[in-house]
C-alpha positions in Angstrom: 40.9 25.7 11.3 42.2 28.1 8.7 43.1 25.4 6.3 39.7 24.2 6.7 38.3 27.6 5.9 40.5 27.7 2.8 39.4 24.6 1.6 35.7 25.5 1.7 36.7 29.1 0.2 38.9 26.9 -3.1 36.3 24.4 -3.4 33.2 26.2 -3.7 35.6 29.1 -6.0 34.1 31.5 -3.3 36.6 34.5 -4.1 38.2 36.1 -6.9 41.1 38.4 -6.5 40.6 41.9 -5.6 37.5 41.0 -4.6 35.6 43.7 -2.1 33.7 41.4 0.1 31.1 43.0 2.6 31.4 40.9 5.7 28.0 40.2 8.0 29.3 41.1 12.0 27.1 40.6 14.8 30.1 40.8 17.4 29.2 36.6 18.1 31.4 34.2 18.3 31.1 33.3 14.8 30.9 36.1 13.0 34.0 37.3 14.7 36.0 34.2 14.0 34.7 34.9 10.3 36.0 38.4 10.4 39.1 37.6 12.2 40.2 34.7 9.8 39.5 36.7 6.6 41.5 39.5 7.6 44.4 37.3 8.2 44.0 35.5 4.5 43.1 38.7 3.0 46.4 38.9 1.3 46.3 35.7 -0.5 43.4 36.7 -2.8 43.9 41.1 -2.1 40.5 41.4 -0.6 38.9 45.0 0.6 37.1 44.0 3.7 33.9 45.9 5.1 32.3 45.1 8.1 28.2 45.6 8.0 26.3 45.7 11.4 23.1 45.5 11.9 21.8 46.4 15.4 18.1 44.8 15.9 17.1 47.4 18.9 15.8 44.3 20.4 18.1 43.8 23.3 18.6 47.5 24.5 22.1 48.5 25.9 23.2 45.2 25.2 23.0 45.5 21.2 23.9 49.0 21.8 27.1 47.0 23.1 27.4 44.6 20.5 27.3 47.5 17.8 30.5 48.9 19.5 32.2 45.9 20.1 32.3 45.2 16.4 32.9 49.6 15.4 36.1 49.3 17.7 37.5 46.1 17.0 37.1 47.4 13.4 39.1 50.9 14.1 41.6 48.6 15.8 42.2 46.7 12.6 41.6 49.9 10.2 38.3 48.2 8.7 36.3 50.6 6.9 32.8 50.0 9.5 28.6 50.4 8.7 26.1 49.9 10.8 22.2 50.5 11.1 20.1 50.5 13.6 16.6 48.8 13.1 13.2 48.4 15.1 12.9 44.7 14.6 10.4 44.5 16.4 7.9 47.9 14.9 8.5 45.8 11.7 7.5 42.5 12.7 4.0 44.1 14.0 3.5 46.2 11.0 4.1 43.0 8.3 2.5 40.6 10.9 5.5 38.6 10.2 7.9 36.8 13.8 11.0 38.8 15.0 12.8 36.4 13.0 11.8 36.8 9.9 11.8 40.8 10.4 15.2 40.4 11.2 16.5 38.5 8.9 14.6 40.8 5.9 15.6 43.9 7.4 19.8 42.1 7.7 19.7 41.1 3.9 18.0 44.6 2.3 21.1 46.4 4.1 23.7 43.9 2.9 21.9 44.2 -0.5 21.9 48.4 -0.6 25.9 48.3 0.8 26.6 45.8 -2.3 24.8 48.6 -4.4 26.4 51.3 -2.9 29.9 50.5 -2.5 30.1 47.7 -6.0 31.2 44.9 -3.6 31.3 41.7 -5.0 31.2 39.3 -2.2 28.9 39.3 1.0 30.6 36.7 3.5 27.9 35.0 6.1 29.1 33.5 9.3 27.5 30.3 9.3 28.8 27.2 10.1 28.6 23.6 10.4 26.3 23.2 13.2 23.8 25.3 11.6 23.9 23.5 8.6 22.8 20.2 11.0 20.2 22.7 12.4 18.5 23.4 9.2 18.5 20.0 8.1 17.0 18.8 11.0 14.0 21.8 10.9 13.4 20.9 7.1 12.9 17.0 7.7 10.1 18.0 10.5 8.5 20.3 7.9 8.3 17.5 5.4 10.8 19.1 2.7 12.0 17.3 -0.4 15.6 17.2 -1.7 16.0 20.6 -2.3 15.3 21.3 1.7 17.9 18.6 2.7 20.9 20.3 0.7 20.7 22.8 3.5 22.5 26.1 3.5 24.4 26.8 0.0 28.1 27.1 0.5 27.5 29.9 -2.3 24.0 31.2 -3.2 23.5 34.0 -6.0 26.5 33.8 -7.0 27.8 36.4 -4.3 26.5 35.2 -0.7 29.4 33.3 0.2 29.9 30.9 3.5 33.2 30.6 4.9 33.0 28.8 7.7 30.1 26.1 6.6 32.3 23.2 7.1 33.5 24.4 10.6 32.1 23.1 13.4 30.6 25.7 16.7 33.4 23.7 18.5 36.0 24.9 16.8 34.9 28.5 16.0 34.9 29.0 20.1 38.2 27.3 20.1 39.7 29.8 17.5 38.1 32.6 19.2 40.0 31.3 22.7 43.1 30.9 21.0 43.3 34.0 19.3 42.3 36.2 22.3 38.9 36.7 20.6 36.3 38.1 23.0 33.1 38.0 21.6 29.9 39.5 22.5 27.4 36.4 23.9 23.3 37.0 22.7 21.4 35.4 25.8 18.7 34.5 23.9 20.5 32.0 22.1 20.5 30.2 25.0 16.8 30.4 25.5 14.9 27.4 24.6 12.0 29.9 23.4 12.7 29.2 19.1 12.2 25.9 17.3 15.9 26.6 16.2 17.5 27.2 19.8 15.4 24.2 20.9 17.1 21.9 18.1 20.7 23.3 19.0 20.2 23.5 23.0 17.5 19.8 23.5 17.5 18.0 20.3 21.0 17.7 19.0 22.7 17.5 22.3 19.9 14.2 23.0 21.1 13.0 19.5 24.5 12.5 20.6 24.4 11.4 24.1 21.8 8.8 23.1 22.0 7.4 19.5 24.7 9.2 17.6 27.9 11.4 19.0 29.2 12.4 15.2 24.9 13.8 14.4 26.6 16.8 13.1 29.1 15.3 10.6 26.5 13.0 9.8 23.7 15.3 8.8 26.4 17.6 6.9 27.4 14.5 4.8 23.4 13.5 4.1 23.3 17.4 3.0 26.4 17.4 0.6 25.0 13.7 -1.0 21.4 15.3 -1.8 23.2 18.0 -3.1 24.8 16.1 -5.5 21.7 14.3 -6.4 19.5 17.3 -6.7 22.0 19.2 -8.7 21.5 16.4 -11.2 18.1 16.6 -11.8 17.9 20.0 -11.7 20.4 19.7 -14.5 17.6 17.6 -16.3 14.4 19.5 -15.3 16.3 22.8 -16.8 16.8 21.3 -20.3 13.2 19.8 -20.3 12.3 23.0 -19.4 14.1 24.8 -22.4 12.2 22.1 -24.2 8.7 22.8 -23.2 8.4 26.2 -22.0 8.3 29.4 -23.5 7.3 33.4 -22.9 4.8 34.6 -25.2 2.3 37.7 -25.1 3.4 37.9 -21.1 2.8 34.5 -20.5 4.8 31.7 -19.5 3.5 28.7 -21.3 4.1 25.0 -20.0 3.1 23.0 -22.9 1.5 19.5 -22.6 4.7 17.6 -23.4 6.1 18.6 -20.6 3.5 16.7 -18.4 4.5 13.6 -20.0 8.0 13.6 -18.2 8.5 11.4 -14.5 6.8 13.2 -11.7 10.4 14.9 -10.6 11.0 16.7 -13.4 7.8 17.5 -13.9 7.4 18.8 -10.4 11.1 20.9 -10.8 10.0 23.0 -14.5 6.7 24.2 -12.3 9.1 25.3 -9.5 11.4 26.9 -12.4 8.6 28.4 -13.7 7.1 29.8 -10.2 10.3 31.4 -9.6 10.9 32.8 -13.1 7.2 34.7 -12.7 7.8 35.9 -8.9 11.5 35.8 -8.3 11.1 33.5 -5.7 9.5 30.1 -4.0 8.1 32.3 -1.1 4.5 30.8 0.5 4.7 27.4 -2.4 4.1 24.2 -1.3 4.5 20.7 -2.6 0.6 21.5 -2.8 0.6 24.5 -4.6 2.6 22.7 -7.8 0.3 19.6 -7.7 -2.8 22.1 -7.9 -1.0 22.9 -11.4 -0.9 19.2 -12.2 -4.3 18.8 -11.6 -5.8 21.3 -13.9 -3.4 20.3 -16.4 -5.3 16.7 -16.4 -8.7 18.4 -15.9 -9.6 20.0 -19.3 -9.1 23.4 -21.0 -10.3 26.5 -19.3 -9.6 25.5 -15.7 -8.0 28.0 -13.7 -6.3 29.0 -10.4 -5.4 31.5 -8.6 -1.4 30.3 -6.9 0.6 32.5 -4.0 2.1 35.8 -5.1 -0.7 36.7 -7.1 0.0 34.0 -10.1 -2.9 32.7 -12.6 -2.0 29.0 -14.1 -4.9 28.3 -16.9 -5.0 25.2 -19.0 -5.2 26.0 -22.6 -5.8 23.2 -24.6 -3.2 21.3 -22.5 -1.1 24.0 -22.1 -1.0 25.1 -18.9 -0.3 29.3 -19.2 0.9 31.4 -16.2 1.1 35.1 -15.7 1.0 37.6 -13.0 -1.8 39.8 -12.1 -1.5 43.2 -13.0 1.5 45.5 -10.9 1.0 48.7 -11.7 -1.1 50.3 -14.5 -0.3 50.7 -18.1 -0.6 54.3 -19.7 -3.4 54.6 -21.8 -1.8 56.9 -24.1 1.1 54.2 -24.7 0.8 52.2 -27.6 3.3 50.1 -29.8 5.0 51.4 -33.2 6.7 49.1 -35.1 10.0 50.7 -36.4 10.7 50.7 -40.3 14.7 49.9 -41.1 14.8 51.5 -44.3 14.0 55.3 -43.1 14.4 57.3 -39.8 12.1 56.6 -37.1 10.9 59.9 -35.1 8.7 59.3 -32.3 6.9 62.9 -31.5 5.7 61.6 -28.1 9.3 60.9 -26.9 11.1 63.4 -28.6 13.5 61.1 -31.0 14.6 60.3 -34.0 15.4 56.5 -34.5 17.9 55.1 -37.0 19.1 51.7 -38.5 22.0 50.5 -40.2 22.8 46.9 -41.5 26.9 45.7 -41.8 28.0 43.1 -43.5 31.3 41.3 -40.7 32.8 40.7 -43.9 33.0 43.3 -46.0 31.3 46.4 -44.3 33.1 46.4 -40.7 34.7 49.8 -41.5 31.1 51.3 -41.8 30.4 50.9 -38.1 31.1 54.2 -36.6 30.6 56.3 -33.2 27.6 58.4 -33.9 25.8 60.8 -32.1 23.0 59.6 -29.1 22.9 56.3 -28.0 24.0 53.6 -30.2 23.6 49.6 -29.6 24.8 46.3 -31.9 22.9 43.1 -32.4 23.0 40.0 -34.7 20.8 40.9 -37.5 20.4 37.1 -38.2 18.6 36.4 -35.2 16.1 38.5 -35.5 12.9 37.2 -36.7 10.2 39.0 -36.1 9.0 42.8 -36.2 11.2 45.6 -34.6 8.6 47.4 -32.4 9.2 50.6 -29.9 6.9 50.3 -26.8 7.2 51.1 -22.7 6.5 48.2 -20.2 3.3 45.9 -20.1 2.1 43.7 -17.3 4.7 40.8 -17.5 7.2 41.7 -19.5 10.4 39.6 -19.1 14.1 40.3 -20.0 17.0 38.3 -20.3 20.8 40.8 -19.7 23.5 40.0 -21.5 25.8 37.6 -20.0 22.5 35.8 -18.1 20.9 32.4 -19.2 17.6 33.1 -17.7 14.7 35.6 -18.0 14.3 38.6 -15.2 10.9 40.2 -14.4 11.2 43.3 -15.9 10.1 45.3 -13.0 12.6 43.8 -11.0 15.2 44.8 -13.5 14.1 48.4 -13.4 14.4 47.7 -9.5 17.9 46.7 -9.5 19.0 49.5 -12.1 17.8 51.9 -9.5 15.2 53.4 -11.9 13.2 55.2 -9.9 9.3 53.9 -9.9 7.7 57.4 -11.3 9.8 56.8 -14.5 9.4 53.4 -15.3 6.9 54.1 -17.5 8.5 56.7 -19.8 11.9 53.7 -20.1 11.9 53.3 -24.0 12.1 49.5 -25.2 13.5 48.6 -28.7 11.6 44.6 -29.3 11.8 42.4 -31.7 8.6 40.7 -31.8 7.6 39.9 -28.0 10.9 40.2 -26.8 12.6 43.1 -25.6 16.0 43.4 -27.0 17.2 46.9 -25.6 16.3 48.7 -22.3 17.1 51.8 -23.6 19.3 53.7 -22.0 20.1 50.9 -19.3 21.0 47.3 -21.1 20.7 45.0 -24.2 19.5 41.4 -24.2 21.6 38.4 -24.3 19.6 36.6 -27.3 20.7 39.0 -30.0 23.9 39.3 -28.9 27.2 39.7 -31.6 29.1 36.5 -31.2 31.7 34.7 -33.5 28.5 33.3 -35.9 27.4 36.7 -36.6 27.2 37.7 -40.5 25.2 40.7 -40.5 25.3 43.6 -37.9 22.2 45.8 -37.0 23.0 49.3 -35.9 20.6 50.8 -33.6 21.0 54.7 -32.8 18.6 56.8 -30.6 19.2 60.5 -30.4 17.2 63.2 -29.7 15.0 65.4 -32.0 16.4 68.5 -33.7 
């Protein structure tokens, strides 16, 4: 089974070395088997293990249990150990959301603050092969396209990684028998009371007794050939989408081109353009993105109103999306557009801005340290207007070393900034888009590359 687990880790390029992986334990069979194998390869690619529990509260002293099954197996093998402990259920009444979901939200903010906290690289998630089948299955009864029926990601984010994906429930309990692996059993997996469990326990079992023993293997291989499929033309719908779409004045704008293309690119550069505005696909359905079609064919001026509080309007054929209002913008912030040729001071803020332009060729040796906060950018590829603002409703950013656009606001989340100071972040722009978060990060579209002829310095200090 280990040679299977290293194929799935070299295959989907799941590690680097030195990696510090965070590794999901509920004290199950699988998550133990995951825990258990990566400690024994942990050598070949010098991984730092951690072990992050999350005890639910939902089964009393049994999770109590399971908690201390995973702390001591964990002192045992000198694993540094974290665990929290979380009413599943209190949150599940207060968001009017299942146990499930709770759970699963309350699981991934923890693994996402530990990654934060201790600059892991990897979080490693115990699921397997027969899952994989089980989400499948679940997707095709919901009427999912091909994106559904790729399944679980071997790798999602770039940093969720998933061992064990190609390893069948069979052969995790085998490992855990043969290694002397005692794991802690959850009852109510063997409950018929969740759509899942019911699939897993009734459906699958029927499957192979009646029509098809290998159901598993089968619905893994349907999985990895969508996969390969989809990945295609989302290949396609991402450079339409560079063709067509663009941010402007806080808006993402679709243009009427676009609507030209075969239904399933059409249908992905909405979906890329829902999850550019909100992060996510959360509460869309194949219904939401026709809706879009629709007003696009209808006429300018038609409007709706889409799932996490996005407006698509047809302009002209255009069809123009932007998020209602977040938070407030300060009435006593306004833009001022920077002049190169002189020192900039901004009274309100307290500083003195400050250009410099440097010829690569012939006026490298200018470019020195200075005093305050000092950034670089390609002075060629900068068209428009150099303006000094805070946020506005809808502001996008793309970081260096990223292809796409962030929200803003859920850059300043991830930079840690807290949300009483958002407001007062400077921004350097050119034209609509930012180009410096000051203080925080610089934008990948006016990077320095090999192209770049002229250098513009950019220093911020404070007023004297």
């Amino acid at each position: 089974m280990i040679n299977n687990v290293l194929n799935t880790i070299e295959k989907n390029k799941m590690f680097n070395m030195n990696d510090k992986v965070i590794v999901a334990v509920s004290g199950g069979p699988d998550s133990m088997c995951l825990l258990h194998i990566l400690y024994k390869i942990k050598e070949r690619y010098k991984l730092e293990i951690i072990v992050a529990h999350l005890n639910h509260c939902l089964r009393g002293k049994e999770a109590d249990l399971d908690e201390k099954y995973v702390e001591n197996f964990c002192i045992e093998k000198n694993i540094e150990f974290y665990s929290r402990r979380v009413d599943v259920h209190k949150i599940s009444k207060e968001k009017n959301i299942s146990c499930e979901m709770a759970g699963r939200d309350a699981r991934y903010e923890f693994f996402e603050e530990l990654k934060r906290k201790l600059n892991a690289q990897k979080i490693a998630l115990a699921h397997n092969a027969n899952d994989q089948a089980e989400t499948v299955i679940m997707r095709i009864m919901r009427g999912t396209g091909l994106e559904g029926l790729t399944g679980i990601k071997p790798v999602r984010d770039g940093y969720y990684v998933r061992p064990l994906i190609n390893s069948s429930r069979k052969e995790i309990e085998e490992y855990c028998y043969s290694n002397n692996i005692n794991p802690r059993i959850d009852q109510t997996n063997l409950e018929n009371i969740f759509s899942r469990n019911k699939i897993r326990l009734e459906l699958i079992p029927y499957i192979e007794e009646n029509f098809n023993k290998d159901i598993v293997k089968t619905l893994i291989r349907l999985a990895d050939t969508v996969k390969n499929d989809n990945e295609y033309l989302e290949k396609i719908a991402e450079e339409k989408f560079n063709a067509y779409c663009s941010i402007k004045n806080n808006k993402l704008i679709i243009t009427k081109k676009a609507f030209e293309e075969e239904e399933a690119i059409l249908t992905r550069i909405i979906r890329r353009a829902v999850m550019i505005l909100s992060g996510n696909f959360y509460n869309y359905t194949k219904v939401h993105v026709y809706d879009v079609i629709k007003i696009q064919r209808q006429g300018t001026g038609k409007k709706i109103n889409l799932p996490n509080n996005i407006i698509a309007i047809n302009n002209y054929g255009n069809i123009e999306m932007h998020k209602h209002c977040e938070y407030n913008d300060k009435s006593d912030k306004r833009e001022i557009i920077l002049d190169i040729q002189k020192r900039n001071i901004i009274n309100e803020e307290g500083i003195v801005i400050s250009f410099d332009i440097i010829d690569v060729n012939n006026d490298v040796n200018r470019i020195k340290r200075k005093k305050g906060l000092t950034k670089y950018f390609d002075y060629d590829k900068i068209k428009k207007e150099i303006v000094f603002r805070h946020r506005s409703t809808g502001d996008f950013f793309m970081p260096l070393g990223m292809k796409c656009n962030k929200k803003l606001n859920r850059m300043f989340i991830d930079l840690k900034i807290p949300r009483e100071e958002r407001d007062n972040v400077p921004l350097i722009c050119f034209g609509d888009e930012i180009a410096w978060i000051v203080g925080y990060r610089v934008s990948e579209r006016f990077k320095i590359d090999s192209n770049t002829k002229k250098i513009l310095v950019i220093n911020i200090e404070r007023e004297e």
